[in-house]
Structures are given as structure tokens and as C-alpha cells.
N, C-alpha and C positions, 0 to 999 in steps of 0.2 A: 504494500500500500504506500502510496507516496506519500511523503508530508508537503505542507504546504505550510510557507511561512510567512507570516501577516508584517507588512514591511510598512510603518506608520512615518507616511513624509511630515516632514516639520514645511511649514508653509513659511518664508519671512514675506510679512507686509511692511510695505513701503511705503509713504506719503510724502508725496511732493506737491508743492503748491507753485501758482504760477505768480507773477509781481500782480497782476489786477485782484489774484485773490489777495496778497497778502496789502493790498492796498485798500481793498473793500473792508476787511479785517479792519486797520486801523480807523476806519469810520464809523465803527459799532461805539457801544456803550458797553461798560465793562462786563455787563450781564449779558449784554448779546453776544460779546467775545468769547466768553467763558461757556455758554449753551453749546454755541457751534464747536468749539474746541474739544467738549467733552462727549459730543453726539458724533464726532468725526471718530475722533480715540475710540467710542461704547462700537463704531462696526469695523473698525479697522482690528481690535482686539477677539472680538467677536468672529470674525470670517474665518478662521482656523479650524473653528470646530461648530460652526455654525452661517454655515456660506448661505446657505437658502431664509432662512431670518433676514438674514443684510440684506440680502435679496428683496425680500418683502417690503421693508423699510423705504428702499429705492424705488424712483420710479425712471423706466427707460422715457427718453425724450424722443422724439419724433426727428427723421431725417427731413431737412429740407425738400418739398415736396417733387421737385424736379428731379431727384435722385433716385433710383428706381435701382431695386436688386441687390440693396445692403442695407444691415441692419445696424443702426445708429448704437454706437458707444455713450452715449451720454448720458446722464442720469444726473435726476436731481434728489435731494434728501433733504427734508423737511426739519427745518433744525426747532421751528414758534409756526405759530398760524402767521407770522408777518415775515419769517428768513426762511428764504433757501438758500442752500448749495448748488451750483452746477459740479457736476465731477465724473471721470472715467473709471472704472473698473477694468484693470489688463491682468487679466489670470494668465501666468508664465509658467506653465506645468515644467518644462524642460529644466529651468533654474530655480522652481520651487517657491517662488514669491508672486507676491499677488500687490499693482500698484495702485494705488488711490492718488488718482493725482485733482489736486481742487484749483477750476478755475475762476469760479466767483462767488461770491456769499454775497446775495442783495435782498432787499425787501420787497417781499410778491409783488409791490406796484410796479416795482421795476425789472422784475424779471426775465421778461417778455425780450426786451432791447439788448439784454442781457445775453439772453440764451443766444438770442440772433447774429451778435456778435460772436460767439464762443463758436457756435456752429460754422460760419463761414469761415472762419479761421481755421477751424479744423478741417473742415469737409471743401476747403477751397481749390486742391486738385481735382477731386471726383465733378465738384461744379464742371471745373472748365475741360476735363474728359468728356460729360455729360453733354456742353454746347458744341463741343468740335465734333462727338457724332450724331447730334443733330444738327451740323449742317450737312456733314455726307450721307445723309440720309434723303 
């Protein structure tokens, strides 16, 4: 009978922030710093041994609607009924870590301007893939 032997990966999670998040950051109030700070830390500690929780937590953001056939990395996490996060989740099976990287932390009025900027920024190859094959089309 063969054995089988149960090999338990250590996961490292990573957090990197971008300058607009750590700029947005410094425009809170020390209670809204310290929320987001510690609701970031509760799923970054959390996703080792409870990846589908974090999961729940987050919610996936919508590709720009002209992008067709991939599925948006984005997510936002709900830090007050008035902050969000915008932020990625990149699970690295090969190297074992998993990154959190945070682009903005704003208040829902302004999230909207927010995301739309993060989005194009990120997804601003795939945009101009997306317009050079519809004009060979």
C-alpha cells in the first residue's frame, strides 16, 4: 500500500501599496487610518488558512466594458459604509505567496473616479489591443 504524505505549503502574503494609496491614506482621520489598516492586516493574515472568507469579504470589480474575454483582477473591500479599498489579489502558487497590492482607499462618493482611474491604468494595454482589433476588423 503506498503512503501518501500530506505536504502543508506555508503561503507568504505580501502587501504593497501604490503612492495614491499611501496618499489617500494620509487624508483619513486617524480612525479611518487605523479601520483600513487593520481590515487590510484581518484578510491578509486570514488568507493562509482561510482564502474563500477573504474571498467573500471582497468584491470583484467589473472590466471596462469594451474589454471582452478576461476577467478583471480588481476588487474592492469594504473597510465603513463610507471607505473603500480598491486592490488586487495575485495568488503565486509557484513561489508560494499571495500579493495584496492597495491602490486607493476613498470614500464611496468618490469611488467611482477612483476605480476608473485604477482601471485604465491597469487594463490600458488590453484597451489599446482591444481598439487596434477593432479597426482590423
Amino acid at each position: 500500500m503506498a503512503k501518501l504524505k500530506l505536504v502543508v505549503c506555508k503561503v507568504d502574503v505580501l502587501i504593497e501599496s501604490t503612492r495614491s494609496f499611501e496618499k489617500d491614506l494620509g487624508r483619513l482621520s486617524e480612525n479611518e487610518k487605523g479601520a483600513a489598516i487593520q481590515k487590510i492586516n484581518d484578510c491578509a493574515s486570514l488568507f493562509p488558512t482561510q482564502k474563500a472568507g477573504v474571498y467573500r469579504k471582497l468584491r470583484r470589480l467589473p472590466l471596462p466594458s469594451h474589454i471582452n474575454g478576461y476577467e478583471s483582477s480588481l476588487y474592492t473591500l469594504r473597510i465603513s459604509q463610507k471607505l473603500r479599498v480598491i486592490l488586487t489579489v495575485d495568488e503565486d502558487p509557484i513561489f508560494g505567496q499571495v500579493i495584496f497590492t492597495l491602490f486607493r482607499v476613498v470614500k464611496h462618493d468618490d469611488f467611482d473616479k477612483a476605480y476608473k482611474g485604477v482601471a485604465e491604468s491597469l487594463y490600458q494595454g488590453l484597451l489599446h489591443q482591444n481598439q487596434e482589433t477593432a479597426r482590423i476588423s
